[in-house]
C-alpha positions in Angstrom: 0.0 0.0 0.0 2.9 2.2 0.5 3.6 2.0 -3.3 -0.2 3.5 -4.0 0.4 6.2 -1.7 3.5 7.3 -3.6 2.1 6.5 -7.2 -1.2 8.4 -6.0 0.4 11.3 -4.9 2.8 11.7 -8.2 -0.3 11.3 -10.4 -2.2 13.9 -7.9 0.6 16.4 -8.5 0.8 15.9 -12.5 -3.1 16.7 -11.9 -2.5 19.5 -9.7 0.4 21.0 -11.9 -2.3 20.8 -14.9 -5.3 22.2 -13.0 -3.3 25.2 -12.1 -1.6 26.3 -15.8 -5.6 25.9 -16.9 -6.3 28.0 -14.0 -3.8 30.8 -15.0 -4.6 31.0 -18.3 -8.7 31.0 -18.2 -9.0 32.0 -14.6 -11.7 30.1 -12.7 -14.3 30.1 -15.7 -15.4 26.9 -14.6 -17.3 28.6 -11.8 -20.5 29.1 -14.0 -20.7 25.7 -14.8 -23.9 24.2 -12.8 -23.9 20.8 -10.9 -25.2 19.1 -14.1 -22.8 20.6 -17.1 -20.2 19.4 -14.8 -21.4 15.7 -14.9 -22.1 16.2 -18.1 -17.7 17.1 -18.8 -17.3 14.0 -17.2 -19.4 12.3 -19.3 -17.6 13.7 -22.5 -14.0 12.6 -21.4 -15.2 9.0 -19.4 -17.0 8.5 -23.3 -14.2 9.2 -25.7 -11.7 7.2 -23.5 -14.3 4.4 -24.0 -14.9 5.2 -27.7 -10.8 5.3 -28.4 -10.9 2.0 -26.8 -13.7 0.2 -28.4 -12.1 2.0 -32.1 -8.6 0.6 -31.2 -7.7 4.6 -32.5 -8.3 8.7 -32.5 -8.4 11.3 -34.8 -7.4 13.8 -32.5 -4.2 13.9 -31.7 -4.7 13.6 -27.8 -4.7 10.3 -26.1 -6.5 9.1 -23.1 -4.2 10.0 -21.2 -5.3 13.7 -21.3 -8.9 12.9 -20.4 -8.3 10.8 -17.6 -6.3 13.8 -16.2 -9.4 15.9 -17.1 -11.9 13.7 -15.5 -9.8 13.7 -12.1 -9.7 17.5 -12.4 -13.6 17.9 -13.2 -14.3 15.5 -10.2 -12.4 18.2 -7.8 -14.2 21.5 -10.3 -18.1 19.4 -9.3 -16.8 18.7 -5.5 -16.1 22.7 -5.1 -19.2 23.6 -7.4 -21.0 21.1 -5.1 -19.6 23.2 -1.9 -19.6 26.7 -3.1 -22.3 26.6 -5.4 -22.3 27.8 -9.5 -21.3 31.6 -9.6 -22.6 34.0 -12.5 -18.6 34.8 -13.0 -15.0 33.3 -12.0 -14.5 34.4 -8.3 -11.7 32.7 -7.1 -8.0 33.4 -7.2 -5.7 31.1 -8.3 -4.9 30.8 -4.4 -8.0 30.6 -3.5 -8.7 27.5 -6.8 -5.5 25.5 -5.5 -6.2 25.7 -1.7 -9.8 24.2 -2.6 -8.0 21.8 -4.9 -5.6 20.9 -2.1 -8.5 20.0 0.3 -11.0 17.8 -1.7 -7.4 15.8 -3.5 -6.4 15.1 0.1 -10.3 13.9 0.9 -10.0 11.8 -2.3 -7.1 10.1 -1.4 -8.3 9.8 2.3 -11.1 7.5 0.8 -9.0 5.8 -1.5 -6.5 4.3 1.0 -9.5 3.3 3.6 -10.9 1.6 0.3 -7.9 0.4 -0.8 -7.5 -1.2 2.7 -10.9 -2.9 2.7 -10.6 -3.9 -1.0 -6.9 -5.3 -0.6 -5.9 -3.3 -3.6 -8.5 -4.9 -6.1 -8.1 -2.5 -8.8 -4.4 -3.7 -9.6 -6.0 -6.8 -11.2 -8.7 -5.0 -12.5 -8.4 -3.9 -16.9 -8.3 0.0 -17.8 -11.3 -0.7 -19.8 -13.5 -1.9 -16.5 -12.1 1.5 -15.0 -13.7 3.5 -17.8 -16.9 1.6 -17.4 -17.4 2.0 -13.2 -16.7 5.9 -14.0 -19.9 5.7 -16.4 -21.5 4.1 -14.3 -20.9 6.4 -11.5 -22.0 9.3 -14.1 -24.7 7.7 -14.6 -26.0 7.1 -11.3 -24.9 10.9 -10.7 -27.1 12.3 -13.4 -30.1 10.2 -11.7 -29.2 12.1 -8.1 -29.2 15.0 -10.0 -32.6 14.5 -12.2 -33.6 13.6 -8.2 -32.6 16.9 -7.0 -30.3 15.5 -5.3 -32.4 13.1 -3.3 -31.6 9.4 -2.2 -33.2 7.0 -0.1 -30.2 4.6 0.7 -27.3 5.8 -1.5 -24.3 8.0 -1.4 -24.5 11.4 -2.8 -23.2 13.1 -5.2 -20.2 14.2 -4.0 -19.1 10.4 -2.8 -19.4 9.4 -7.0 -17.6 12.3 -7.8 -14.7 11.1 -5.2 -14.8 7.2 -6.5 -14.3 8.9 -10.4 -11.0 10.7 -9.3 -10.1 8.0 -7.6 -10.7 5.2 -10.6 -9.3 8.0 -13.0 -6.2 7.8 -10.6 -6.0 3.9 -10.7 -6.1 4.1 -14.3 -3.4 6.6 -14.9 -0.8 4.5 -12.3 -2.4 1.3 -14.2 -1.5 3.4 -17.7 2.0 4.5 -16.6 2.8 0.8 -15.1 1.9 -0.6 -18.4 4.6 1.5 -20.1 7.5 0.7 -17.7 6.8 -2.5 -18.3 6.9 -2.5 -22.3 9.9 0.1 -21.7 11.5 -3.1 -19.9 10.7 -5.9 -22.4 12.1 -3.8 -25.4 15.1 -3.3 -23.8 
């Protein structure tokens, strides 16, 4: 479990590094975006990381790679929407962003190693593909909380899918980067 920490905490900061250069060059637009178009971003990236797979190829000349990253950083964008609410204009500083990026990463990763605990690790034996298809289905069951106004009788809330999607989006990037040491090793 030591080795997720450490693995979790350099994806987290290639996250983090991201989130911030974003933040300094369009400022904290994402602060108009309402509960649902949020879900809705998610649902974009989770569904062409799924489409590339299912294709075998993309047209684009951006991998999955990229969208994993974004749906980690959307997760922590609908946790502080969530919290602070949609605003009619940006109205954070970049300090301000980062500091509420800082908190809800830490509460992500908080879950993930009492999870990780329970689960023994799991997710190491578990295909990228399967990843893509639990963060759809968390979207999924988000956009019904949502159409429920937020409403559930027995379930988690929104906020506790949006934390299992960074975390899965996580898994999948450490998954994606162990993959590649390992061809790295059998070429050479």
């Amino acid at each position: 479990m030591n080795q997720t920490n450490k693995q979790f905490d350099q994806i987290a900061a290639i996250c983090r590094n991201i989130f911030i250069q974003k933040l300094k060059d369009y400022g904290a637009s994402w602060r108009l975006l309402r509960p649902a178009s949020v879900t809705d971003q998610l649902y974009i990236k989770a569904n062409r990381i799924r489409n590339i797979q299912v294709k075998g190829f993309s047209k684009i000349n951006e991998g999955i790679r990229s969208e994993f990253i974004g749906i980690v950083n959307y997760g922590i964008i609908g946790l502080i929407q969530l919290e602070k609410g949609f605003a009619e204009k940006p109205d954070l500083s970049v300090e301000e962003a980062t500091a509420l990026y800082d908190k809800y990463m830490q509460q992500a990763k908080e879950l993930m190693m009492n999870k990780n605990h329970d689960y023994d690790e799991a997710w190491r034996n578990m295909r990228i593909e399967s990843i893509v298809d639990l963060i759809l289905m968390k979207i999924e069951r988000t956009k019904q909380i949502e159409e429920n106004e937020g409403k559930t009788l027995i379930s988690e809330g929104i906020d506790a899918n949006y934390l299992d999607m960074i975390n899965y989006a996580i898994f999948a990037l450490i998954k994606m980067e162990e993959n590649e040491r390992q061809q790295k090793k059998e070429i050479a």
